[in-house]
N, CA, C and O of each residue as an XYZ file, in Angstrom:
660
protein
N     -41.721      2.527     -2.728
C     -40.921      1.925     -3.788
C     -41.525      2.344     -5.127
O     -42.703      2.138     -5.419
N     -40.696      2.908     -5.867
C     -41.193      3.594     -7.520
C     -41.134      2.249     -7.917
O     -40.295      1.420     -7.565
N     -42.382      2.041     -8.913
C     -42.603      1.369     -9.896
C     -42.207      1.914    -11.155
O     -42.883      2.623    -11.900
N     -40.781      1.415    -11.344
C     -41.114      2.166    -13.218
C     -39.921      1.357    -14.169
O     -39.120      0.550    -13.698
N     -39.964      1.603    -15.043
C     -39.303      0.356    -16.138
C     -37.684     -0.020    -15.619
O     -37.446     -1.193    -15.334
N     -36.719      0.890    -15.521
C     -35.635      0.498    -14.806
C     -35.659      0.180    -13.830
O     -34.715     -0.568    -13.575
N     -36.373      0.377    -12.950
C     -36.012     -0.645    -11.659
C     -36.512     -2.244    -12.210
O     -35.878     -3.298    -12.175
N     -37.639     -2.012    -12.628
C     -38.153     -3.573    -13.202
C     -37.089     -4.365    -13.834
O     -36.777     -5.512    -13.515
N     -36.471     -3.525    -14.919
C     -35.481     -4.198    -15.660
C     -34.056     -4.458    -15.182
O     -33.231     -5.263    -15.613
N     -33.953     -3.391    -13.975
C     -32.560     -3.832    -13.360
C     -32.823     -4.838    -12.573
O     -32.070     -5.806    -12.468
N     -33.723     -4.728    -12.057
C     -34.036     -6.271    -11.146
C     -33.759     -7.525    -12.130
O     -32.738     -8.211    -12.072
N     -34.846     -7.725    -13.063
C     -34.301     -8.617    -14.101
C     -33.173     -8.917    -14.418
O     -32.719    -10.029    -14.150
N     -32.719     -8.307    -14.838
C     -30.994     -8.336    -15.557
C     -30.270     -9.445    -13.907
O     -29.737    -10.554    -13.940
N     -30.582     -8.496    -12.612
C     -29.825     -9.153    -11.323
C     -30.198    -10.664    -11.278
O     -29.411    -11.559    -10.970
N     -31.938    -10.883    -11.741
C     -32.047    -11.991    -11.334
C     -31.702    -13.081    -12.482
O     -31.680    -14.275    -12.180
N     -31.458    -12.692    -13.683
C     -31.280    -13.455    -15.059
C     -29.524    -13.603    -14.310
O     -29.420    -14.785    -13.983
N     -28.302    -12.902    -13.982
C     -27.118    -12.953    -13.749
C     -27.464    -13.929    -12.346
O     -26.529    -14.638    -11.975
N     -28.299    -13.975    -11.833
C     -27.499    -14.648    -10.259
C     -28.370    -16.321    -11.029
O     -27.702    -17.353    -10.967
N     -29.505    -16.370    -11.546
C     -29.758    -17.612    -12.336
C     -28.749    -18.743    -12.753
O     -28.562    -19.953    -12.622
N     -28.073    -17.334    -13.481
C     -27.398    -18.005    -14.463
C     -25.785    -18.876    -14.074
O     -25.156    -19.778    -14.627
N     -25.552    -17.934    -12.681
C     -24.368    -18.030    -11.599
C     -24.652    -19.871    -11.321
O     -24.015    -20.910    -11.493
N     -26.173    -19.410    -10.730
C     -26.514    -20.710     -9.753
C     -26.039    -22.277    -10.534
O     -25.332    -23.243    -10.247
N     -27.090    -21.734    -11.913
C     -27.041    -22.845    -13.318
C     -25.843    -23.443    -13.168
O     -25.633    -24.591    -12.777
N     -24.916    -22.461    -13.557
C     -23.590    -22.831    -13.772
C     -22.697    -23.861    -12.473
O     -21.842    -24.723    -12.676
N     -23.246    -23.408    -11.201
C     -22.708    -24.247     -9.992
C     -22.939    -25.442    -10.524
O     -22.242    -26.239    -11.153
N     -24.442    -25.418    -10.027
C     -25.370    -26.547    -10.128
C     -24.861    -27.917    -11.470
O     -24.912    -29.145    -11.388
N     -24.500    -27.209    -12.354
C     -24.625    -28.064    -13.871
C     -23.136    -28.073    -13.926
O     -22.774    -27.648    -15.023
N     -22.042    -28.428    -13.081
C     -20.920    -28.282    -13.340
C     -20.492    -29.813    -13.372
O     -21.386    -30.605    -13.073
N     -19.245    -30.339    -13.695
C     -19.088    -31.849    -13.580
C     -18.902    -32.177    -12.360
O     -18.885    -31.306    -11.490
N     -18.736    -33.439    -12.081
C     -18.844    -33.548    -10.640
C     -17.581    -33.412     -9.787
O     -17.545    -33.105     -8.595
N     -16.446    -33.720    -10.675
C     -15.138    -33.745     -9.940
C     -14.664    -32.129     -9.741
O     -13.738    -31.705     -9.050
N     -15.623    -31.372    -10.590
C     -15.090    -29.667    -10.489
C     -15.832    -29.542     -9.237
O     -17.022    -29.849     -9.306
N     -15.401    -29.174     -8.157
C     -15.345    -28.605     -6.730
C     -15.285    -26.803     -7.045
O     -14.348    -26.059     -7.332
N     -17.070    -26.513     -6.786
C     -16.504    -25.009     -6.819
C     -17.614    -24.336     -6.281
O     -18.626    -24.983     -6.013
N     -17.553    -22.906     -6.052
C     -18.224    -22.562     -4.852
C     -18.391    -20.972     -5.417
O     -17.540    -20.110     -5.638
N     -19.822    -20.969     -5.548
C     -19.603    -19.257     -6.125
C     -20.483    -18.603     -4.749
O     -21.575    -18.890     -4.260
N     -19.366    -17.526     -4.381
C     -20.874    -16.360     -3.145
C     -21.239    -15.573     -3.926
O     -20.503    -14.611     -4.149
N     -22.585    -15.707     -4.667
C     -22.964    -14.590     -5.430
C     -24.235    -14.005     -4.506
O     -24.836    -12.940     -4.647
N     -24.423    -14.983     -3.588
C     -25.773    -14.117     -2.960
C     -25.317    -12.872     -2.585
O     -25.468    -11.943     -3.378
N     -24.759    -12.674     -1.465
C     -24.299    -11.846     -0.930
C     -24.116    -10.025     -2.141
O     -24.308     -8.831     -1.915
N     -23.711    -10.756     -3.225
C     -23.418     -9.412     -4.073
C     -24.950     -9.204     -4.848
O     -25.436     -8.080     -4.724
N     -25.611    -10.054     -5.511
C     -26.874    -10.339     -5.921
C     -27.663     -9.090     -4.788
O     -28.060     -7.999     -5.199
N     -27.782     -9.616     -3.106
C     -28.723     -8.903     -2.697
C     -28.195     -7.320     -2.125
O     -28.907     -6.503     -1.540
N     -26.668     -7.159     -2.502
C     -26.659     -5.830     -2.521
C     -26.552     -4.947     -3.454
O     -26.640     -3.722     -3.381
N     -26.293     -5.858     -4.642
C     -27.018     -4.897     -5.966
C     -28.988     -4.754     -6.755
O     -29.466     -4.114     -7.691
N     -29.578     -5.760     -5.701
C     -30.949     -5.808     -5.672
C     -31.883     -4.417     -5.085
O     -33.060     -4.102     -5.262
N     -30.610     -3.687     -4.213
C     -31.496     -2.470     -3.667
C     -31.990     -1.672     -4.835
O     -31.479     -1.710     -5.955
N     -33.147     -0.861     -4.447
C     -33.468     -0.420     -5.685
C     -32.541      1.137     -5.639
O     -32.304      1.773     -4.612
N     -32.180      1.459     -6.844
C     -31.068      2.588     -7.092
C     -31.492      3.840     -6.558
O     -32.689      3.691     -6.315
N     -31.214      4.764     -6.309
C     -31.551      6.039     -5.762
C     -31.566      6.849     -6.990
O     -31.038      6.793     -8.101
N     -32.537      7.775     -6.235
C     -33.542      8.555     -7.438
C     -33.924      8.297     -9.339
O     -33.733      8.750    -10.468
N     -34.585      7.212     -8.538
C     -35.163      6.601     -9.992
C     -36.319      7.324    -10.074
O     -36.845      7.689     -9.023
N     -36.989      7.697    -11.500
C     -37.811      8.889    -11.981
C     -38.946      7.305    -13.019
O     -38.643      6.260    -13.596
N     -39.906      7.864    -12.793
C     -41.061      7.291    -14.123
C     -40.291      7.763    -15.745
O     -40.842      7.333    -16.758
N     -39.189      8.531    -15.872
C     -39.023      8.901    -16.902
C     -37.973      8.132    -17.842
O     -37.284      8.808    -18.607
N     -37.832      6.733    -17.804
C     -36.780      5.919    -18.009
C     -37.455      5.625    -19.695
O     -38.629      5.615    -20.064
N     -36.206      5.409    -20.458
C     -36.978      5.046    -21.561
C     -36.430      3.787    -22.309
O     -35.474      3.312    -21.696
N     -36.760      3.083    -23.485
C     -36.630      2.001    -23.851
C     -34.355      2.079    -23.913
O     -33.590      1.209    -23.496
N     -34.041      3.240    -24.484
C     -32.664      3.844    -24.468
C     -32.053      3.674    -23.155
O     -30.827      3.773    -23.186
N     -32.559      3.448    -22.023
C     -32.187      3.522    -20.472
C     -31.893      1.970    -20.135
O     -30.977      1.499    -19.461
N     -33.024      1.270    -20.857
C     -32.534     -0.420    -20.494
C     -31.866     -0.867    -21.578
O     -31.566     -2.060    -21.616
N     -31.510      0.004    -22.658
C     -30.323     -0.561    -23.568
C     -29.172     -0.552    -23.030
O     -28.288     -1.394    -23.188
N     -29.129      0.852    -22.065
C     -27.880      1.463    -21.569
C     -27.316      0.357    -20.735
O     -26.244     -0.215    -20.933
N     -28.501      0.046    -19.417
C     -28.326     -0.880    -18.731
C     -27.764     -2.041    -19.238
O     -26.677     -2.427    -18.809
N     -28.465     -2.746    -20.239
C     -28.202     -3.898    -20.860
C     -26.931     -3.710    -21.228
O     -26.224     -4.680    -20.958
N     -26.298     -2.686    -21.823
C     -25.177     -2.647    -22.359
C     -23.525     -2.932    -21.170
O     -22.428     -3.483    -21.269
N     -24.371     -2.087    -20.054
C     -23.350     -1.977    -18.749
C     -23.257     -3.971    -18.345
O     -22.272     -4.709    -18.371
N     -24.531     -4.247    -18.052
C     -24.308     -5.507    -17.698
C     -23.485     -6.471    -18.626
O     -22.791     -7.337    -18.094
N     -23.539     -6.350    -20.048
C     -22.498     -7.197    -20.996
C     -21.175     -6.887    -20.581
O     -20.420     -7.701    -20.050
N     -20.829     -5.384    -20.896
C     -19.710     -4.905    -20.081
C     -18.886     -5.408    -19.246
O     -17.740     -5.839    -19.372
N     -19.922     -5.264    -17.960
C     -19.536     -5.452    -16.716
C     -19.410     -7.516    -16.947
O     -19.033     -8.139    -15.954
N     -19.673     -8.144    -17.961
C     -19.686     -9.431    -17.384
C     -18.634     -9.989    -17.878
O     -18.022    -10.920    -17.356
N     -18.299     -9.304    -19.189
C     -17.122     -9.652    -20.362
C     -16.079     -9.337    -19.128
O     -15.389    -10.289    -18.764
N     -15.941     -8.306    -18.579
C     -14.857     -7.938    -17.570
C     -14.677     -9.104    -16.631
O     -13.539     -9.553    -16.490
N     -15.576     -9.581    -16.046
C     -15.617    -10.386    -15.241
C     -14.959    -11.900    -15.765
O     -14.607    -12.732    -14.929
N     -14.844    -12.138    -17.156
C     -15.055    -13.356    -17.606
C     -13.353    -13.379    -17.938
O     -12.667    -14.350    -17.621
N     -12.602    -11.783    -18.836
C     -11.368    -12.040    -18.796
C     -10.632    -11.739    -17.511
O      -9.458    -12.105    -17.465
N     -10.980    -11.325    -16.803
C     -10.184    -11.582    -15.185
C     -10.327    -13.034    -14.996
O      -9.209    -13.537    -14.884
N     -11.124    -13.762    -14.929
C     -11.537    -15.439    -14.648
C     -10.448    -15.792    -15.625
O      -9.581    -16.574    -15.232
N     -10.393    -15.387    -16.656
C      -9.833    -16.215    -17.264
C      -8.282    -16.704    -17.534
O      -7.716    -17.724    -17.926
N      -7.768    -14.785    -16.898
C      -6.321    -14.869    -16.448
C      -6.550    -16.033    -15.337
O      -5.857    -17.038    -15.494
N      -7.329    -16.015    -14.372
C      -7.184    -17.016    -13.247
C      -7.043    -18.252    -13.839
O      -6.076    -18.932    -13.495
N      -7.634    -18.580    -14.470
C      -7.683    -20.113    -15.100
C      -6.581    -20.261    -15.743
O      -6.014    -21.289    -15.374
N      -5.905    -19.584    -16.703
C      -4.290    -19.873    -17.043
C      -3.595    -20.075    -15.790
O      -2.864    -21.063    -15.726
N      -3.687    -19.347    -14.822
C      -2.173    -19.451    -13.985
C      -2.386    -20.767    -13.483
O      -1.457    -21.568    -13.379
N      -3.880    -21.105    -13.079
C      -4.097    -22.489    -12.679
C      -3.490    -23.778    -14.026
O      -2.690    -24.706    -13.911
N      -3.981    -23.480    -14.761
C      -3.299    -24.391    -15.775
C      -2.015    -24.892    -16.233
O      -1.582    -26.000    -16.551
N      -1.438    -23.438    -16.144
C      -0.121    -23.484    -15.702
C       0.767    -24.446    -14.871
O       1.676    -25.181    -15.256
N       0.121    -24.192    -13.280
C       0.741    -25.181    -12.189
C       0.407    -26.747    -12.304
O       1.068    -27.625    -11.750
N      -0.728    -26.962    -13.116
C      -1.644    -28.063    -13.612
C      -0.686    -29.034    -14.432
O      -0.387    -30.209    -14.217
N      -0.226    -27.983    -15.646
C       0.481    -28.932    -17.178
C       1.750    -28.833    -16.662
O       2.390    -29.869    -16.844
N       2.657    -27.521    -15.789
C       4.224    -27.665    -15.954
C       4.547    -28.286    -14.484
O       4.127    -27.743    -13.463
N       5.510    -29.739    -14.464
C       6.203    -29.755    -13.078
C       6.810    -29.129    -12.546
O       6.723    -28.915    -11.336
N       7.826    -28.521    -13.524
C       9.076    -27.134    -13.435
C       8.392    -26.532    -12.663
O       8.467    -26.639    -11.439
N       7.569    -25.757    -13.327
C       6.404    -24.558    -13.081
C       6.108    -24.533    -11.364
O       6.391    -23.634    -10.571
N       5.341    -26.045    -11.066
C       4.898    -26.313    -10.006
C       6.134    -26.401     -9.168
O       6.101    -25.509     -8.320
N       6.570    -26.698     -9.133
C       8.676    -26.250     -8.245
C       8.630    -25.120     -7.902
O       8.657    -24.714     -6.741
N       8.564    -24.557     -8.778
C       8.883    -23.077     -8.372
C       8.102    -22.544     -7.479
O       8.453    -22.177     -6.358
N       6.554    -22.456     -8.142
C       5.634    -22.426     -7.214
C       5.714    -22.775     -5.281
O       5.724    -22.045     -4.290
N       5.748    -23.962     -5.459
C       6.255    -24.769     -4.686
C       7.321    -23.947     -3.523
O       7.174    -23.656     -2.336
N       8.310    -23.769     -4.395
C       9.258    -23.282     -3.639
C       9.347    -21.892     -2.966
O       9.772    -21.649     -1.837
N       8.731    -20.800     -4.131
C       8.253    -19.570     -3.487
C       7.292    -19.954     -2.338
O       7.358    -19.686     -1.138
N       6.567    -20.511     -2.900
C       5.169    -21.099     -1.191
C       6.034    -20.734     -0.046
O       6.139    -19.799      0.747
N       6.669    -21.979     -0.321
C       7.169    -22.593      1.317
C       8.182    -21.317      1.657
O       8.320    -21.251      2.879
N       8.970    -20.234      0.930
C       9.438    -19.501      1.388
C       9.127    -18.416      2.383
O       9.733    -17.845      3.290
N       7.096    -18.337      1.456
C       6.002    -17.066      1.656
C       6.562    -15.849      1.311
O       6.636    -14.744      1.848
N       7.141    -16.612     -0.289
C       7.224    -15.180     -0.965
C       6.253    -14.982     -1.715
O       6.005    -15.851     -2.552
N       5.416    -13.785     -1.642
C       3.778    -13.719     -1.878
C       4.589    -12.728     -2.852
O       4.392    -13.082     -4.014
N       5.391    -11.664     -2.778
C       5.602    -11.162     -4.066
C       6.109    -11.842     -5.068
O       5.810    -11.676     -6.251
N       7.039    -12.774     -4.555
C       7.704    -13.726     -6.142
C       6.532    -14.452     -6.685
O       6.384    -14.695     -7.883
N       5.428    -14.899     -5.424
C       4.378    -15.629     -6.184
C       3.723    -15.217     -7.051
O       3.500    -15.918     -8.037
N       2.980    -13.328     -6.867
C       2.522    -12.988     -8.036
C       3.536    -12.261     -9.172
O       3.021    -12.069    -10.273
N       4.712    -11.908     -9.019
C       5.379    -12.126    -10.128
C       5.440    -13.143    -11.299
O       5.451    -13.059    -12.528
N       5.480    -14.289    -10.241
C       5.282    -15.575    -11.193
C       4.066    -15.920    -12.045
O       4.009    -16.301    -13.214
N       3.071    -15.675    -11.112
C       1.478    -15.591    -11.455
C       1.625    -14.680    -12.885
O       1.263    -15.143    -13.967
N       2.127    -13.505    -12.758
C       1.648    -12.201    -13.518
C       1.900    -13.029    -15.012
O       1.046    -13.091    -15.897
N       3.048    -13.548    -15.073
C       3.672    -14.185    -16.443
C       2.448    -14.635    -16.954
O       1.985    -14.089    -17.956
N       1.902    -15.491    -16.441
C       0.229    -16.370    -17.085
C      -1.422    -14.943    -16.997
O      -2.537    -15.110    -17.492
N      -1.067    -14.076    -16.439
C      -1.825    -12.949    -16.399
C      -1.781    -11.276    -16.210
O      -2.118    -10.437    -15.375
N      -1.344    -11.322    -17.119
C      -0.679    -10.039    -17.344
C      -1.400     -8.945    -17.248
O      -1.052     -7.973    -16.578
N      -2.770     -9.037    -18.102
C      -3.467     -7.650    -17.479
C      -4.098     -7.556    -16.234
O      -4.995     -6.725    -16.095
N      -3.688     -8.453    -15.089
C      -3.836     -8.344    -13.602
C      -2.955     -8.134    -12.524
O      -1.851     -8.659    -12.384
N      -3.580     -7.233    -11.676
C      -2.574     -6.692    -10.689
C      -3.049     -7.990     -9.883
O      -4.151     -8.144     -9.356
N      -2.059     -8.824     -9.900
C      -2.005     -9.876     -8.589
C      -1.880     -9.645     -7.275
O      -0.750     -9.158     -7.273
N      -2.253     -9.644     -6.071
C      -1.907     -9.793     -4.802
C      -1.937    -11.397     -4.085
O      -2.901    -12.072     -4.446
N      -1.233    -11.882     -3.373
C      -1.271    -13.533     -2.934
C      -2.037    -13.036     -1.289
O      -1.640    -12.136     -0.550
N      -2.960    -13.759     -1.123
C      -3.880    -13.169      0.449
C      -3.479    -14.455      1.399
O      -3.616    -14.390      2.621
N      -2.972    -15.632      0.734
C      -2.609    -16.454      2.021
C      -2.005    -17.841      1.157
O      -2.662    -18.411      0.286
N      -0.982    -18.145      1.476
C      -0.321    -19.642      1.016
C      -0.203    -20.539      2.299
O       0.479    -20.153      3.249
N      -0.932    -21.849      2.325
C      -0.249    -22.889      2.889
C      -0.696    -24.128      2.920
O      -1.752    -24.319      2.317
N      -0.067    -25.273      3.592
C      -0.919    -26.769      2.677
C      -1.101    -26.627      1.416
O      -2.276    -26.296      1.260
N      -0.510    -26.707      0.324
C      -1.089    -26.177     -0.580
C      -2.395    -25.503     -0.740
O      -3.206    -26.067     -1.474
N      -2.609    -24.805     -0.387
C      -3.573    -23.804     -0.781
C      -3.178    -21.991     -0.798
O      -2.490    -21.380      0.020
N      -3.748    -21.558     -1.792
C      -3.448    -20.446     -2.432
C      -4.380    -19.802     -3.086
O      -4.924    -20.071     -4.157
N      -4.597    -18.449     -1.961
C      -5.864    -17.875     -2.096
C      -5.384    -16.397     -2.996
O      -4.734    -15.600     -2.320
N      -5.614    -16.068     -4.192
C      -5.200    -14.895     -4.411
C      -6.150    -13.731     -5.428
O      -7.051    -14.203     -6.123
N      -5.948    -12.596     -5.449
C      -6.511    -11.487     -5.970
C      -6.361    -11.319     -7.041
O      -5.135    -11.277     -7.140
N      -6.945    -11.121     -8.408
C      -7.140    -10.909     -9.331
C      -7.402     -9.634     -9.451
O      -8.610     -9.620     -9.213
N      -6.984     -8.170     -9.731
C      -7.442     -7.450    -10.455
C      -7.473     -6.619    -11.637
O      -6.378     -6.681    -12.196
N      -8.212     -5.937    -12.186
C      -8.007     -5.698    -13.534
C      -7.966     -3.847    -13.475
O      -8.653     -3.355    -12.581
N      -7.479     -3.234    -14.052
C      -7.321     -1.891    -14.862
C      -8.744     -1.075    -15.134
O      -8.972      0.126    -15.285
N      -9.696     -2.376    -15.129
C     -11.439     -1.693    -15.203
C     -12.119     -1.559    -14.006
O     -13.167     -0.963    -13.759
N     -11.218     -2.333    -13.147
C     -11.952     -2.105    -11.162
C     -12.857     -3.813    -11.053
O     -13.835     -4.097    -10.361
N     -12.178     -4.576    -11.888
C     -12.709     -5.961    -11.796
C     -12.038     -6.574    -11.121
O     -10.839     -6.529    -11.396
N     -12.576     -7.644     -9.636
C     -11.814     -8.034     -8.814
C     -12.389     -9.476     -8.893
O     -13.580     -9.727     -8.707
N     -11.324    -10.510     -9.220
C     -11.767    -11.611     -8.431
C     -10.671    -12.470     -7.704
O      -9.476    -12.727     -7.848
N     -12.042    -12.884     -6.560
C     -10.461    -13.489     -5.876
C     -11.020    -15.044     -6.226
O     -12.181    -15.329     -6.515
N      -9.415    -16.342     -6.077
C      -9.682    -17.264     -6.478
C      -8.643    -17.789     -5.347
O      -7.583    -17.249     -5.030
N      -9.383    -19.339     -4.654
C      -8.984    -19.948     -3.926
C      -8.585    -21.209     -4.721
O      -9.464    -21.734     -5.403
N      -7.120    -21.847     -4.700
C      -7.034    -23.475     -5.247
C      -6.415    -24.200     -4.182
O      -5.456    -23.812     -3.515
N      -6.950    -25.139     -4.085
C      -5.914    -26.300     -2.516
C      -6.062    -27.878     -3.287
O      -6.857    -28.427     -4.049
N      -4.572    -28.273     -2.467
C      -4.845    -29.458     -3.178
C      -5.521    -30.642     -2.272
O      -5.437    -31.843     -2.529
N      -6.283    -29.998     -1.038
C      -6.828    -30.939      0.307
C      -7.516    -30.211      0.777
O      -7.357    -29.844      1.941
N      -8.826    -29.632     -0.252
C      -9.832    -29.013      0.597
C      -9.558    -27.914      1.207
O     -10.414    -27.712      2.069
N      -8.846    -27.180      1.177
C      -7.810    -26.140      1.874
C      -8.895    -24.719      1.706
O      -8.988    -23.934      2.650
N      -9.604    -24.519      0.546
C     -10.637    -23.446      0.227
C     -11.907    -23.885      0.843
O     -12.684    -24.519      0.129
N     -12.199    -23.657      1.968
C     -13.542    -23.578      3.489
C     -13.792    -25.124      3.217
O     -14.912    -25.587      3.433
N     -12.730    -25.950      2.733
C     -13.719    -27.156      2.367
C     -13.587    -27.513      1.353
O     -14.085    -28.629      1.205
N     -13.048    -27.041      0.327
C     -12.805    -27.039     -1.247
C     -11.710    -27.272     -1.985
O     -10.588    -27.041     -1.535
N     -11.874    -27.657     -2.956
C     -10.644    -27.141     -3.814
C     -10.308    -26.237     -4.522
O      -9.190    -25.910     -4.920
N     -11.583    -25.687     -4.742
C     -11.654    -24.543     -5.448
C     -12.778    -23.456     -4.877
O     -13.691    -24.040     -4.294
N     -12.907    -22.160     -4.908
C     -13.701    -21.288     -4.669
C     -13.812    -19.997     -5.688
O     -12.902    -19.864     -6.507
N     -14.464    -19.417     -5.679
C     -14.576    -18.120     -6.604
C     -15.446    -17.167     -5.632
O     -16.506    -17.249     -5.012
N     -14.356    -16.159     -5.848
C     -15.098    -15.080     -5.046
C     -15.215    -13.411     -5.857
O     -14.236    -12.678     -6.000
N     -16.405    -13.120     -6.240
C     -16.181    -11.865     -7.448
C     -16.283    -10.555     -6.637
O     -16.167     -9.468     -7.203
């Protein structure tokens, strides 16, 4: 295993992001039900990178640093289309009808049609409707994927909510 400043610092950066994941579970209110798998991605971006050199320079963990803001801002407006469409079904009854009604049809394309309206720069896919629960794909134009589970009876492994990046 090379010892040399980027691996040190990419490790860092992994373990400051999965910290900060945990924090966020952990310190959430109590009625928010939510569930992040970040281990799983944490310990497969922990390998150390292939052909790393002693020749890394202070410019190399800017670079890095820079990718990880990047890469998190991405992460945060995909979440955040998710959180409108949820809000959506949340504030409108109409809204929730419709919803509703595509469900029970298992029209997974009218669903993310409908979805798309509240998130537009995401290619929606619907991965499973029923009991109310509605597990679906988030993705973005930058290769940012998240998927998001909502049920209104525990329907997500147990949950009401899940996040999966």
């Amino acid at each position: 295993m090379k010892n040399n400043l980027f691996v040190k610092t990419y490790r860092a950066l992994l373990l400051a992001g999965a910290l900060t994941v945990l924090a966020a579970y952990f310190l959430r209110p109590v009625n928010y039900h939510a569930s992040v798998n970040a281990a799983a991605a944490v310990e497969a971006l922990a390998a150390e990178p292939g052909g790393a050199t002693d020749k890394d320079t202070p410019e190399a963990v800017m670079e890095a640093g820079k990718h990880g803001v990047d890469g998190i801002n991405n992460f945060l407006s995909a979440l955040k289309e998710a959180q409108a469409v949820s809000a959506h079904m949340a504030r409108d009854k109409e809204h929730a009808a419709k919803v509703l009604e595509l469900a029970q049809r298992n029209d997974r394309a009218g669903l993310a049609a409908l979805f798309k309206k509240d998130a537009p720069n995401s290619q929606i896919e619907i991965l499973d409707i029923k009991d109310f629960t509605c597990k679906a794909t988030y993705k973005r134009e930058d290769g940012t994927t998240v998927i998001v589970c909502v049920s209104n009876e525990h329907g997500c492994n147990g949950r009401n909510f899940v996040l999966l990046a």
